[in-house]
DRENTORKOL-3810 file (N, C-alpha, C; in nm, 4 decimals):
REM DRENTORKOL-3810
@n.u->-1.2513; n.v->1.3657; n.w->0.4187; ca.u->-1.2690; ca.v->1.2253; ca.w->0.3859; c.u->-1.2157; c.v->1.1988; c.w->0.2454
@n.u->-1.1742; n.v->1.1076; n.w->0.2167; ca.u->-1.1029; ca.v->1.0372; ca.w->0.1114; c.u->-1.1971; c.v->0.9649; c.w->0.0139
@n.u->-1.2182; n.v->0.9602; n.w->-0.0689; ca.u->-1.2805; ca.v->0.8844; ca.w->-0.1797; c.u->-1.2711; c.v->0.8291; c.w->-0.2873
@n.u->-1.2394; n.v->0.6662; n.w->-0.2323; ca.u->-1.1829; ca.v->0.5756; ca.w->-0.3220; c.u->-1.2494; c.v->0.5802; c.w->-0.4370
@n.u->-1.3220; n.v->0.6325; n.w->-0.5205; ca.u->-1.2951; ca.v->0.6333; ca.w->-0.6164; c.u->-1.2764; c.v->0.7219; c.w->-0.7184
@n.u->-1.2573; n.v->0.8519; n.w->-0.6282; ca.u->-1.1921; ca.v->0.9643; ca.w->-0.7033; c.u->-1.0355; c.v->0.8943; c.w->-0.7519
@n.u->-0.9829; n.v->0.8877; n.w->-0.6234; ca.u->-0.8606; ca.v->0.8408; ca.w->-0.5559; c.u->-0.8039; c.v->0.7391; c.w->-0.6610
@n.u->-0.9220; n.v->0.6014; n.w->-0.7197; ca.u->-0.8805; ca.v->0.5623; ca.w->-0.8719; c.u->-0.8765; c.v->0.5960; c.w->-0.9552
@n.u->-0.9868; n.v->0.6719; n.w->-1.0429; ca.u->-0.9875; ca.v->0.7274; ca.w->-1.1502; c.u->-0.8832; c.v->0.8244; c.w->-1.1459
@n.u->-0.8592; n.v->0.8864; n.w->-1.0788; ca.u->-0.7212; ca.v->1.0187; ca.w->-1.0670; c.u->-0.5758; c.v->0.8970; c.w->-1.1328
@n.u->-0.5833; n.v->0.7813; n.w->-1.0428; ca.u->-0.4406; ca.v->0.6830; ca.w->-1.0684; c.u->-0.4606; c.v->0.6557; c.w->-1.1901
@n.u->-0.5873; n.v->0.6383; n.w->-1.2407; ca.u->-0.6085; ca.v->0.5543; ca.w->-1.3688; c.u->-0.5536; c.v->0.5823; c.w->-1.4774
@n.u->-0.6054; n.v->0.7682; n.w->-1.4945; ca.u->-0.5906; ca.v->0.8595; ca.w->-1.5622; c.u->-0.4258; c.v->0.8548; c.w->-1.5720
@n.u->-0.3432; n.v->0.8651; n.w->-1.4747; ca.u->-0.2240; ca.v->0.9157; ca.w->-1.4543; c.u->-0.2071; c.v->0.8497; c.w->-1.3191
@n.u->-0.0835; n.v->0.7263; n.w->-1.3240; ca.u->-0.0122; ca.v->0.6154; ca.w->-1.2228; c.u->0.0266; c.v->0.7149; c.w->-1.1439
@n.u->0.0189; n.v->0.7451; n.w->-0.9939; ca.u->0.0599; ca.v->0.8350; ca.w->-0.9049; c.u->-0.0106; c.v->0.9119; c.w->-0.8682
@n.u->-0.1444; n.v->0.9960; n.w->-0.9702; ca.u->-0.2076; ca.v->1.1363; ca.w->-0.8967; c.u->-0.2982; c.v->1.0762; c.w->-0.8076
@n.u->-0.3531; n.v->0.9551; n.w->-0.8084; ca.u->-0.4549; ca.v->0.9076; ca.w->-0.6838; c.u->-0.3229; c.v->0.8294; c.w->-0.5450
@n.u->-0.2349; n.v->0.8292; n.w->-0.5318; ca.u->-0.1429; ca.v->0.7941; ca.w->-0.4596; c.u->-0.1380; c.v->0.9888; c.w->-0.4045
@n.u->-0.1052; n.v->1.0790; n.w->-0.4858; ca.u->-0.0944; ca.v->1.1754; ca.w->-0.4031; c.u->-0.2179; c.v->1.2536; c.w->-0.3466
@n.u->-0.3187; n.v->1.2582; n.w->-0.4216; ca.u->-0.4364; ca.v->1.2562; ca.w->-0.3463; c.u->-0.4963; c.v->1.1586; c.w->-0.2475
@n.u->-0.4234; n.v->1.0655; n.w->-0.2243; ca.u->-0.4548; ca.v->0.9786; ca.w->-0.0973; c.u->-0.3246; c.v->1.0227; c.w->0.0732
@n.u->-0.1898; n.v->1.1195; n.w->-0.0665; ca.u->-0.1137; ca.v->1.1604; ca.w->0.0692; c.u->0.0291; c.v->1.0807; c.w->0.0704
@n.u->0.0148; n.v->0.9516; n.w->-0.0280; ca.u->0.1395; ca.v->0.8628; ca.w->-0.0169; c.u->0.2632; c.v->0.9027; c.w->-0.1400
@n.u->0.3314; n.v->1.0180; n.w->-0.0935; ca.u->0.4064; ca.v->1.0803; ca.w->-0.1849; c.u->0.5051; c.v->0.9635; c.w->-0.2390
@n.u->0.6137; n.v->0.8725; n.w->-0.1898; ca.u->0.6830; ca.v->0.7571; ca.w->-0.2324; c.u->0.5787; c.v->0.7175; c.w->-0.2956
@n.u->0.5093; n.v->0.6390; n.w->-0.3170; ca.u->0.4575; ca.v->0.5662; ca.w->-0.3824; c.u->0.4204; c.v->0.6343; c.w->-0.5537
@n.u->0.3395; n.v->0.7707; n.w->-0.5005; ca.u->0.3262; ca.v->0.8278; ca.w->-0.6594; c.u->0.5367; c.v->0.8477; c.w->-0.7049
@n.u->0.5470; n.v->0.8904; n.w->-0.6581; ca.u->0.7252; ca.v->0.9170; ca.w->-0.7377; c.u->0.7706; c.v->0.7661; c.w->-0.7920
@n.u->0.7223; n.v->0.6460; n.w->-0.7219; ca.u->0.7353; ca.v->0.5607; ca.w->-0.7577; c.u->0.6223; c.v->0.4994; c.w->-0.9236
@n.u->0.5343; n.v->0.5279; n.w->-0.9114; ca.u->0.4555; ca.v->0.5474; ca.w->-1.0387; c.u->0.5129; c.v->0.5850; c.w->-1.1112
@n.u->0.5278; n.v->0.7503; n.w->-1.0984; ca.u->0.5621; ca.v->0.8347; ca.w->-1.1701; c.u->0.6883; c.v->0.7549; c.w->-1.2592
@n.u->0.7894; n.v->0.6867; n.w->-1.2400; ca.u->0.9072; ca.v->0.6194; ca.w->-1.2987; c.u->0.8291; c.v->0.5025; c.w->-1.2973
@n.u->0.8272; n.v->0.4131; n.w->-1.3041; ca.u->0.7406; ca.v->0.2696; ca.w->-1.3079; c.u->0.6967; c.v->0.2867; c.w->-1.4111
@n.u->0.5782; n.v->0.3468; n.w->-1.4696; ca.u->0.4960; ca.v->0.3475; ca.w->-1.5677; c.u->0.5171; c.v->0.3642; c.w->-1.6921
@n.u->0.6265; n.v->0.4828; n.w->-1.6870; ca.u->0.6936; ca.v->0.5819; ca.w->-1.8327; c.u->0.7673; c.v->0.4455; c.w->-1.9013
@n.u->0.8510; n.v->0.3616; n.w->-1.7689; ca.u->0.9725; ca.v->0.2733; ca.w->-1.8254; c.u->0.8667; c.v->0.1571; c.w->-1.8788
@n.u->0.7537; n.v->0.1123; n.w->-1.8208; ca.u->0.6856; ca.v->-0.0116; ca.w->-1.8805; c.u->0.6249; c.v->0.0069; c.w->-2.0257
@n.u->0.6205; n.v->0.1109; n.w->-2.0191; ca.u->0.5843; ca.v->0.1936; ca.w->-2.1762; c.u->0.6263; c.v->0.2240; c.w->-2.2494
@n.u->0.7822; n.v->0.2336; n.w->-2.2097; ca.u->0.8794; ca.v->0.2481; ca.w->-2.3017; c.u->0.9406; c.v->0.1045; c.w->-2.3292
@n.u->0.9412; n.v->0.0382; n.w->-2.2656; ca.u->1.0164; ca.v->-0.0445; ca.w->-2.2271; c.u->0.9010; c.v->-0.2002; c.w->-2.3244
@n.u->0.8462; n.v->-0.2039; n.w->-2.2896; ca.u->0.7590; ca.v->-0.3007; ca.w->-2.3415; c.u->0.6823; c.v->-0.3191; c.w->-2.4999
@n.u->0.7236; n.v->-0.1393; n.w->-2.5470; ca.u->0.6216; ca.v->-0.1121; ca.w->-2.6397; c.u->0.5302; c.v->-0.1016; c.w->-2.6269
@n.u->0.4674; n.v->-0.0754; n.w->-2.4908; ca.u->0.3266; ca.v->-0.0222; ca.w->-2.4692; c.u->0.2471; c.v->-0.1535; c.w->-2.4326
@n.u->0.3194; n.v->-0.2885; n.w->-2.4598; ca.u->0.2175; ca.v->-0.4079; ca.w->-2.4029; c.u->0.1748; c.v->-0.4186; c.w->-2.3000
@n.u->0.3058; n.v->-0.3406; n.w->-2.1664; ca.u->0.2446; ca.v->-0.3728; ca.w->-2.0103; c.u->0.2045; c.v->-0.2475; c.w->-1.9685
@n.u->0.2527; n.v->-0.1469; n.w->-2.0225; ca.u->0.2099; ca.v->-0.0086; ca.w->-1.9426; c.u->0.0918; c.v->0.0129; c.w->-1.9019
@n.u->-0.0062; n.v->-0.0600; n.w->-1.9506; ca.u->-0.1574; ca.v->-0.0538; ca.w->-1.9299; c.u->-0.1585; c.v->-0.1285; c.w->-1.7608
@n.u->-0.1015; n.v->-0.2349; n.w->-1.7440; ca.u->-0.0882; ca.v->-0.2836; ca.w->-1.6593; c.u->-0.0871; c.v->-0.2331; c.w->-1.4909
@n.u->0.0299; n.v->-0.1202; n.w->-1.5375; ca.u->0.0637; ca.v->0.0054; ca.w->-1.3989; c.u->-0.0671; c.v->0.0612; c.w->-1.3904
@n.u->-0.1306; n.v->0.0907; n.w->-1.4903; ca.u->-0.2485; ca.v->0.2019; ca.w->-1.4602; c.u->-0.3703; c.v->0.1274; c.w->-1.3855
@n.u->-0.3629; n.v->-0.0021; n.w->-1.4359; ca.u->-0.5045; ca.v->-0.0706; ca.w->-1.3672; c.u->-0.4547; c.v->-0.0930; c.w->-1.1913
@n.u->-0.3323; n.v->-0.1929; n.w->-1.2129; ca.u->-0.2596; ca.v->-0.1956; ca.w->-1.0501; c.u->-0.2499; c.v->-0.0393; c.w->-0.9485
@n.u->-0.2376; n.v->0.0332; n.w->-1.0344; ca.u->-0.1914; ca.v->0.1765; ca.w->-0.9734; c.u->-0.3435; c.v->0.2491; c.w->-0.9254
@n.u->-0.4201; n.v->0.2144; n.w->-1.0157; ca.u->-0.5710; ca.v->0.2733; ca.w->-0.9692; c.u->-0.6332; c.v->0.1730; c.w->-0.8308
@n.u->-0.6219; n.v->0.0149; n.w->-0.8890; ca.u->-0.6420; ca.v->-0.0562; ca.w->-0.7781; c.u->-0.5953; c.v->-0.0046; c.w->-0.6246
@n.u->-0.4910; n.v->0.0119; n.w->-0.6429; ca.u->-0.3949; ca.v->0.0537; ca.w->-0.5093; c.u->-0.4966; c.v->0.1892; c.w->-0.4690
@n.u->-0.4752; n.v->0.2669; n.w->-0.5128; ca.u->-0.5127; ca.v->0.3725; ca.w->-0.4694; c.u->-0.6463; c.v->0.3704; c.w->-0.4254
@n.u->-0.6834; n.v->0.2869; n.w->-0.4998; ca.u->-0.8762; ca.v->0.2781; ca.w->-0.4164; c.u->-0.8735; c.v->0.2228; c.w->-0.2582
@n.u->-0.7905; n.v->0.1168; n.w->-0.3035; ca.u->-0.7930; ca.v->0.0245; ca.w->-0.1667; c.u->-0.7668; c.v->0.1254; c.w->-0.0566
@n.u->-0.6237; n.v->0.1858; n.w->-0.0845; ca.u->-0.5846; ca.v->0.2684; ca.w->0.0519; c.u->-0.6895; c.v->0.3804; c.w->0.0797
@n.u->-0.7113; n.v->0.4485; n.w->-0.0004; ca.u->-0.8116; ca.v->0.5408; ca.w->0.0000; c.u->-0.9474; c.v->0.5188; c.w->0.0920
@n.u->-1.0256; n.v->0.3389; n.w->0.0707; ca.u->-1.1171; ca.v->0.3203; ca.w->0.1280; c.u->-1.0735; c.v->0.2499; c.w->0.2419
@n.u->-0.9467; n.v->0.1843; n.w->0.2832; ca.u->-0.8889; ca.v->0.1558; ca.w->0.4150; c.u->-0.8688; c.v->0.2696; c.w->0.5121
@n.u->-0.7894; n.v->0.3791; n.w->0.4598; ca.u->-0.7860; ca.v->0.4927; ca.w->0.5023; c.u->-0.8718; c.v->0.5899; c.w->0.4869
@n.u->-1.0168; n.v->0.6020; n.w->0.5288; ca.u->-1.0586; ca.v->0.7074; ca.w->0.5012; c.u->-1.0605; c.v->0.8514; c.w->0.5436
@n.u->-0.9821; n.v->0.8778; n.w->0.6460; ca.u->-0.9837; ca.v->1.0262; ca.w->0.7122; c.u->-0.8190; c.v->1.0806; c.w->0.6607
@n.u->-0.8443; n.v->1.1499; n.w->0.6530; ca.u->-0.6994; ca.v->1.2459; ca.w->0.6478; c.u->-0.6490; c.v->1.2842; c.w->0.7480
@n.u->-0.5236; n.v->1.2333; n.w->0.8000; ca.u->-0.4551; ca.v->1.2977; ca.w->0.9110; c.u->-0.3808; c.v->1.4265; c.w->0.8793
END
């Protein structure tokens, strides 16, 4: 079973590791680049941004999906 809110705090911590602990490899690789560039890219104003959206996400699917295939 899956647990949305490991599944966030993991994204929170780091955009992608609750995407791969939920199983959705595209999506963390997609973090994984997303986040670095909003942080670089912004001066750090939006990067915070990925981490809250990125944890969000990952809860949701996590508690939509709860079994592991």
């Amino acid at each position: 079973m899956r647990n949305p809110s490991t599944a966030a705090v993991l994204s929170f911590l780091l955009p992608g590791m609750g995407q791969i602990y939920n199983g959705e490899w595209l999506h963390a690789i997609l973090w994984f680049i997303i986040t670095p560039g909003l942080w670089i890219g912004t001066g750090g104003c939006f990067g915070w941004v990925c981490h809250v959206i990125s944890a969000y996400l990952a809860y949701v699917y996590a508690k939509d999906h709860p079994v592991v295939l």
